[in-house]
MIKE-108057 format. One record per residue (C-alpha): x, y, z. Coordinates in steps of 0.05 Angstrom, whole numbers, plus 5000, padded with zeros to 4 digits. Layout:
XYZ;...
REM end
This chain:
288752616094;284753296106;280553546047;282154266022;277754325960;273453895911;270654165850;265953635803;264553915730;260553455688;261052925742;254652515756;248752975765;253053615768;253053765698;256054535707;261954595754;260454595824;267354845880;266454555956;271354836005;273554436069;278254806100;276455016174;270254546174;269353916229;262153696228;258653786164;251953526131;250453486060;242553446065;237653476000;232553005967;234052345934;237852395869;240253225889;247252915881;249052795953;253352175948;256352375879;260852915933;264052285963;264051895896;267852505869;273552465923;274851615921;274751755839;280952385854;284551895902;283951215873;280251285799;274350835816;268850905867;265250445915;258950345874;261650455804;267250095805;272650195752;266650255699;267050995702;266051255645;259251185662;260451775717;260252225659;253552645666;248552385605;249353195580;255453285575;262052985536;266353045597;267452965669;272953335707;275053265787;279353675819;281453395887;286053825934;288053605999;293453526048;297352886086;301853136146;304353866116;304153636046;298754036001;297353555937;292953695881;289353125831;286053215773;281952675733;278352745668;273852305637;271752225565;266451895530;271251855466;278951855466;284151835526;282952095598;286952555630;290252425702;295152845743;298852945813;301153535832;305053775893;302554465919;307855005949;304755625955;302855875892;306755415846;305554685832;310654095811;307453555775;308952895811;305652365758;301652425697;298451705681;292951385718;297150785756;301951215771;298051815794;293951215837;300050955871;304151565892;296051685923;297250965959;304051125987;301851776007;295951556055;297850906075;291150656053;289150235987;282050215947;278949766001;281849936067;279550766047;273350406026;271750056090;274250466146;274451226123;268951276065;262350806085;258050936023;250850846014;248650126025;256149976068;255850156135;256049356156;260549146098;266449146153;263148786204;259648236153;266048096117;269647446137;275847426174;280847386117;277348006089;277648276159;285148176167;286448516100;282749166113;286349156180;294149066147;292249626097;288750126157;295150006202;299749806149;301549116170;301848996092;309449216095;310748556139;307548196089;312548486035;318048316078;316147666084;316147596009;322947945994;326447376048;323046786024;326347095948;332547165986;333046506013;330646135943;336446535914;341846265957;338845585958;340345635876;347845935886;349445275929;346244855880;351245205822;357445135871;355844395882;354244335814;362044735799;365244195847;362743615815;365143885753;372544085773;373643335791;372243165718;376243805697;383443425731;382842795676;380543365618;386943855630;392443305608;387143165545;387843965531;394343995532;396143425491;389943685432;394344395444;401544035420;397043585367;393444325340;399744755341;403244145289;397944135246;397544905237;405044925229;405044395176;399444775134;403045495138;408445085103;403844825058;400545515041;406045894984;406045234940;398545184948;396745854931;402045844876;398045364842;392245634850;394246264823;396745764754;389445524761;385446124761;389946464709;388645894664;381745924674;382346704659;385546524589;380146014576;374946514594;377247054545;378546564485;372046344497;368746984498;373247134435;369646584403;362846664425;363347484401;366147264330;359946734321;355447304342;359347814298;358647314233;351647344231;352248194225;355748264153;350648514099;350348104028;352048443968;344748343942;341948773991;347349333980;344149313900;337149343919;338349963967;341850383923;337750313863;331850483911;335951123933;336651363857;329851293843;327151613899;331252163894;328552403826;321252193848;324052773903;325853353845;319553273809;314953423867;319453943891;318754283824;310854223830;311354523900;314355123872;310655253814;304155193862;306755713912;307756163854;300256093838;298556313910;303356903913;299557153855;292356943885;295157393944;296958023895;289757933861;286457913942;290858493947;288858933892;281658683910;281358983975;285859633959;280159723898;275859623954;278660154007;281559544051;277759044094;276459614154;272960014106;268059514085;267459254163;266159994171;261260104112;257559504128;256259764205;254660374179;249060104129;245759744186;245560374230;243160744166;236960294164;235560344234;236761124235;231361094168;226760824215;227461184275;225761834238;218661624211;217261364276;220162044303;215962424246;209162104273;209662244351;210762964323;205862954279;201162724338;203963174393;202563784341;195263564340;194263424420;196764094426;191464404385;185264044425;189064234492;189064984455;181265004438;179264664506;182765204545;179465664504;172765434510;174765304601;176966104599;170666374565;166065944619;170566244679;168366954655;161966714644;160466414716;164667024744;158267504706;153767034736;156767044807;156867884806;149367884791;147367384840;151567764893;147368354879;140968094888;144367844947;145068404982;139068814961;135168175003;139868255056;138169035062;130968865053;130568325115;135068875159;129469435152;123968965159;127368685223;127769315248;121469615239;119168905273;122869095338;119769805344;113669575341;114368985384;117869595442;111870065422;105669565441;110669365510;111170095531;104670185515;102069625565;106669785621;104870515620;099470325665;103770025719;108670655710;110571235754;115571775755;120671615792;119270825804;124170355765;121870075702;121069245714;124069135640;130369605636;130369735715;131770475703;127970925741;122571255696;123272045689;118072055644;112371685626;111271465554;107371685498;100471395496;099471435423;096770775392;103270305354;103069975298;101069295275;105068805294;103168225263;103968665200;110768755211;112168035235;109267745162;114968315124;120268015159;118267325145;118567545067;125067905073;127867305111;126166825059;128167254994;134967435042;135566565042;133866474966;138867014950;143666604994;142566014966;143566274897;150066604924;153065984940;150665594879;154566174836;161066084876;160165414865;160065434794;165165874785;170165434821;167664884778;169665354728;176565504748;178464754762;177364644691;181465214672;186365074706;186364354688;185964604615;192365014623;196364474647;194264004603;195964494546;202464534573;204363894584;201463834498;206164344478;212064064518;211263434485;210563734421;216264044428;220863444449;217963024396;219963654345;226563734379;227662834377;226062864304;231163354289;236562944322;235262304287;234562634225;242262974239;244962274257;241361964190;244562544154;251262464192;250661644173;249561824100;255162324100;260361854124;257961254079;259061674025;266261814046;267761104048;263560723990;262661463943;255861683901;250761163896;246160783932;250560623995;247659824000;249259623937;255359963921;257659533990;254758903956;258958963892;265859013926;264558563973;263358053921;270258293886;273658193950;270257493965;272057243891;279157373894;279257023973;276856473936;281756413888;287356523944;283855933983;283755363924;290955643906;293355553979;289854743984;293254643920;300554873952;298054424018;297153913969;303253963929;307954033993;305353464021;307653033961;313753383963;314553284041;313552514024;317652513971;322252794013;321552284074;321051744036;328551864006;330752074079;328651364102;332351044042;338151494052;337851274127;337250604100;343750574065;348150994118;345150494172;348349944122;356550384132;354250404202;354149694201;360249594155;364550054194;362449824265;364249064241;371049304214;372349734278;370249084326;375448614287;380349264289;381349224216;383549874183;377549994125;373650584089;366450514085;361450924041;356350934003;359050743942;357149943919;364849803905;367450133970;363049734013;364449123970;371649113989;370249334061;366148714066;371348354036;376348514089;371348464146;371647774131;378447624116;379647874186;374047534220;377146844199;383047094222;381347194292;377046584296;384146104284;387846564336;381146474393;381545694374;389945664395;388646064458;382845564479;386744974471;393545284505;389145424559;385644854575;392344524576;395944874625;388844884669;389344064668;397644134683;395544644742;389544274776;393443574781;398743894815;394944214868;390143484875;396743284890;398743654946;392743734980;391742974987;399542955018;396743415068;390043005080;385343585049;380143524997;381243684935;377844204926;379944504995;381745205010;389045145041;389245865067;381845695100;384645035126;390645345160;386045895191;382345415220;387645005246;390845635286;383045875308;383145055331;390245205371;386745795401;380645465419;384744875448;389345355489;383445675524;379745015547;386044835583;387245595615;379445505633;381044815663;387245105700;383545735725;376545245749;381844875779;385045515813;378245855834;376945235877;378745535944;374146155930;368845735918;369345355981;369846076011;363246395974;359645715995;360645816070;358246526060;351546236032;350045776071;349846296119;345346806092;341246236065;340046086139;339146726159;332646876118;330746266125;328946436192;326447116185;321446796130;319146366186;318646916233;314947396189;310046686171;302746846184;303146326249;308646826280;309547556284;304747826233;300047356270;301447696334;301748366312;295048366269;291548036334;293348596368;290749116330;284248596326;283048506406;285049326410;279149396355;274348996387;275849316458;275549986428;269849876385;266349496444;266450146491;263250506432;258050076414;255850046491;255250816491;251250826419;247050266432;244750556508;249049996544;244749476512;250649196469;258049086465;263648646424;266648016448;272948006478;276247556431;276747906370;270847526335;266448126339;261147756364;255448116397;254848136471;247748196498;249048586555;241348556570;240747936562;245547616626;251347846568;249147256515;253747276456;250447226383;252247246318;252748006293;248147826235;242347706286;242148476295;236948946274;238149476217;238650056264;243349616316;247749346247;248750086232;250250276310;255449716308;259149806241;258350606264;262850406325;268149976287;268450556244;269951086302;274850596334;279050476279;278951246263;280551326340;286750816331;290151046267;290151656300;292851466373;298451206318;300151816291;295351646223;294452056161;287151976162;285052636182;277452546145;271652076153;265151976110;259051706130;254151646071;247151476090;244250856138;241351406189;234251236159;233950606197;234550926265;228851106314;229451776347;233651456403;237951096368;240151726317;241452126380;245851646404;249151576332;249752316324;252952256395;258451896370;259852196311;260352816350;265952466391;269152286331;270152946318;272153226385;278252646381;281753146339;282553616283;277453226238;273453266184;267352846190;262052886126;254852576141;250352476078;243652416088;235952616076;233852536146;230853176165;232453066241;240053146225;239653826202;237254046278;243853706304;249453976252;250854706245;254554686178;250054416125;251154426047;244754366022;242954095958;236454065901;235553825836;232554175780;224953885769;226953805692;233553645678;234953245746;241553625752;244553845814;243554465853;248054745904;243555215955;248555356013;253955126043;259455065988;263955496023;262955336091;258455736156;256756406141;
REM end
């Protein structure tokens, strides 16, 4: 078995799919922290192959990761050149899912598709049950020394399943069947011979019972016409009694059926009576439907007088929008009213806003003036300021002056020299343009409180004018609204006038309405008294129905009676026609009650005659009397047959003797024959041999490996025990549970690699081995030498070899790692590297 492909989804701690690929891989490590889901890899491939695994057991549903609903495998993997593919599903509720499928190229044939079955074509296919995989290719965690501690039954049976010894076994089994099943053929034939000995006396019995049978069913086929003749005579007096019987039992039934006259009196006169009871109310019926027809002509008149229901539905619609129109247009009238007087004040106050805009517009024109008379007054005074300011400069730097030097202030060179005449004040003109500057600032002052105003002013204006035309709008609507609902009051009027004419529209409405409902009410009380009179009438009616039906039940009666005795009458109503009808009926019924009495008695008769007769001849022929010849006879031929086939089974026993003899000698022989090839497939003999063998080839094999793990310190006995030889100590042989933890793993470790070694020397399909943990145990030396070996185990062959562990030291020694985490929340499984295989 090589490994191809394994993919866990929901499996364990891998609770989103997870795809490891094998394929070109020897040596690889699956490395990560405890709980990273190491060990589930390997759980994951003994679930695909077998549906259990080493630690869980067949309780598996509790492989299902705690998230999830569902855990899925997919195993594929291949034995010689076969590629198969298995797929298990687990789920917490309802049925798994299992399934075997062979792989050519891109298609797959499904080989099984139930658990057992899917398990066992697994079996076959590998050569390897549950245990034997368990023990020798897949050491889980907590293992390794399982094979070495188990006992030598247990040893015996992992070795039959590893080299398929089991097979002698089944042979074994299949001629120990063999032989039990001939040992029970002889026992029959003996059994057979005994009983053809007796079978000589018994055929002379058969025979003679054959001539005694074939007599007696000759002398009852005589017997059989005269029988049956009389029974015919029998049952056809019987028939005859029957129907005089019946004849009689009918008539007694039929006697109690004829009417008296009495009753015939009574019913008629009720009849009569009821029938005029019937006129009268049909005459009050009519005379009240003619006081309705005319209540309907008066209704009629009423409502033409009244222009006709419609008209006053109509009217009275159009009264109630009248009202509401009334009211509409004094409520219309006032918001005009109003809006005409808001219009006004809007009118006045934009009046009164225009006249203060010209106003503040005067004001602003003055001020502006003034304005700009201060402004001219501050310029000249500012001016005359600056000439006398350059006049008393030129005057002191005249001093410092020359023609043709450049002037210190304008740096111009002087041409001339200035005028030496005294300037003017300056301070004087310093205080004017103070003055000017402060009337110039007053005047501005006043400037901007006009402009101020007058924007005041035009705000309001303008406010004014919209207001005012906003007032006349709305004057104008409410105008224009009370014109419409004064048209549709007008309209109202105008059409209530067209249905009711002049006059005040509500009462006019009032007055035929009350016509109307007068002569409704006269139709209603003439209509319950019709209801009431019909009713009468309708029982009148009924009540000489059920008399009527009374009386033609009675000539029902009468005429079914004379029909029954077949006695040719007329019924009818009439007292003195159903008198005599009666009168006949009986006449005829005593009639047929004499003629029912003779047929009895002839019959019972002839039945007595009959039933002696037949006594008779059935006691001549030794029957009972109330024996069924016909029966009797068939029985007696079925007894001649029965009798003529225990002698032709006597003859042919008697004839098959020599066979017998023959098919005896032949068992005896095979009987022998796996006799001894039970006894040489016994556990004593061959198997014996064979599985010691394969145990001294173990121990040998497993012996050279444990002295090359263990540094030559250690070895297995020669004898197949595995016992542990001491080779340092002058080769003392212990017990293998006196080992250490680290030397139990070394030695289960070389068991392991020896029986890998010798299924494959044997041509073996176990092309994969797993080692699952048991490295922490080991000192540095000791895990060399371990790694040492596993390394060998590969180099054998084409191998897979998986190592499981969280030793760090390991991942120095193997190349191809899948490394693996767990997420610090969840706990679920991460895959890092290595899923695929080296980079």
């Amino acid at each position: 078995m090589r490994p191809i492909e394994l993919t866990l989804d929901g499996f364990r701690s891998y609770d989103t799919a997870a795809t490891f690929r094998w394929s070109g891989r020897r040596l690889v490590g699956v490395v990560g922290p405890i709980g990273s889901g190491k060990s589930s890899i390997l759980d994951a491939i003994s679930f695909a192959l077998y549906g259990r695994t080493p630690r869980i057991g067949r309780s598996v549903r509790a492989l299902i990761n705690q998230r999830r609903d569902q855990a899925t495998v997919e195993f594929t993997f291949s034995v010689d050149s076969t590629v198969l593919r298995v797929v298990r599903s687990l789920r917490r509720t309802g049925q798994s899912a299992h399934a075997l499928y062979r792989v050519d190229g891109d298609v797959e044939h499904e080989e099984a598709d139930k658990a057992a079955d899917v398990t066992s074509r697994i079996e076959t296919a590998l050569g390897l049950e549950f245990e034997g995989f368990r023990k020798s290719v897949m050491l889980a965690q907590g293992q390794f020394a399982a094979f070495l501690e188990a006992g030598p039954a247990d040893r015996s049976d992992v070795l039959k399943g590893v080299f398929g010894l089991e097979r002698l076994d089944a042979m074994r089994a299949a001629a120990v069947l063999h032989r039990q099943e001939a040992a029970a053929t002889l026992q029959a034939l003996d059994a057979a011979r005994a009983a053809l000995e007796t079978d000589r006396s018994a055929l002379a019995h058969a025979r003679a019972d054959v001539e005694h049978t074939e007599q007696r069913a000759a002398s009852l086929a005589a017997l059989l016409p005269e029988a049956e003749a009389l029974v015919e005579q029998v049952r056809a007096a019987a028939t005859a009694r029957a129907r005089a019987e019946e004849a009689i039992d009918r008539l007694a039934r039929l006697a109690g059926e004829v009417p008296r006259r009495e009753e015939t009196d009574t019913l008629l006169g009720e009849v009569r009576s009821q029938a005029a009871a019937t006129a009268e109310r049909t005459k009050e019926a009519v005379a009240a439907a003619s006081v309705v027809e005319q209540a309907e002509r008066d209704l009629a008149a009423a409502l033409d007088a009244a222009g006709g229901t419609e008209s006053l539905d109509e009217a009275g619609v159009l009264v109630t929008v009248a009202g509401q129109q009334r009211h509409a247009v004094a409520e219309a009238t006032e918001r005009a009213r109003a809006a005409e007087a808001a219009a006004e004040r809007r009118a006045a106050g934009l009046a009164e806003a225009v006249a203060a805009e010209a106003e503040a517009e005067r004001a602003l024109a003055a001020v502006r003036t003034a304005s700009e008379v201060a402004a001219a007054v501050r310029g000249e005074a500012e001016l005359a300021l600056h000439e006398a300011r350059h006049r008393s400069m030129a005057l002191t730097l005249r001093a410092e002056l020359a023609a043709g030097t450049v002037c210190p202030v304008c740096e111009q060179v002087v041409e001339e020299l200035p005028s030496t005449e005294v300037a003017p004040e300056v301070s004087a003109a310093e205080e004017a343009v103070a003055e000017a500057r402060s009337a110039d600032s007053e005047a501005q002052r006043g400037l901007a409180a006009a402009g101020a105003e007058l924007a005041a002013a035009q705000a309001r204006r303008r406010a004014e004018e919209s207001a005012a035309v906003e007032a006349e709008q709305a004057r104008a609507a409410a105008t224009e609204a009370g014109g419409r609902v004064s048209a549709a009051l007008d309209a109202t009027l105008a059409a209530l006038e067209g249905l009711l004419g002049p006059g005040e529209p509500s009462a006019v409405l009032a007055e035929r309405r009350g016509a109307v409902q007068q002569a409704s009410a006269r139709l209603d009380g003439a209509r319950n008294a019709a209801a009431a009179a019909e009713r009468r009438r309708a029982g009148a009616v009924a009540a000489e129905a059920e008399r009527t039906g009374a009386l033609q039940a009675l000539v029902g009666r009468v005429a079914g009676l004379a029909g029954r005795l077949d006695v040719d009458v007329t019924a009818s109503a009439d007292p003195d026609a159903l008198d005599g009808a009666l009168g006949a009926v009986r006449t005829a019924w005593l009639d047929r009650k004499r003629e029912a009495d003779e047929a009895l008695a002839e019959a019972e008769s002839a039945a007595t005659a009959a039933e002696g007769q037949r006594a008779a001849l059935l006691a001549g022929a030794g029957l009972e009397p109330d024996a069924d010849v016909r029966t009797a006879a068939g029985g007696a031929a079925a007894a001649v047959e029965a009798a003529r086939r225990r002698a032709a089974d006597i003859e042919a026993r008697l004839a098959r003797l020599t066979e017998m003899e023959a098919a005896e000698a032949a068992t005896v022989a095979a009987r022998d024959r796996y006799s001894r090839l039970a006894d040489d497939l016994g556990r004593a003999r061959f198997p014996a041999y064979v599985l010691e063998d394969r145990r001294r080839m173990l121990a040998d094999l497993g012996g050279d490996l444990f002295d090359t793990l263990s540094g030559g310190r250690y070895r297995f006995s020669d004898d197949g025990e595995f016992d542990v030889v001491d080779l340092a100590a002058a080769e003392q042989v212990r017990s293998a549970d006196s080992l250490s933890g680290g030397e139990t793993f070394l030695a289960s470790l070389a068991l392991a690699l020896a029986l890998a070694e010798i299924v494959a020397r044997e041509g073996g399909r176990l092309d994969a081995f797993f080692l699952d943990e048991g490295f922490g145990s080991l000192d540095p030396e000791h895990l060399g030498l371990a790694m040492d070996g596993i390394e060998r185990l590969v180099a054998m062959r084409d191998r897979l070899v998986v190592v499981v562990s969280h030793v760090e030291a390991l991942r120095d020694r193997i190349e191809d790692l899948v490394v693996l985490d767990k997420d610090p929340l969840t706990g679920a499984t991460i895959v890092v590297q290595g899923s695929t295989g080296p980079e």
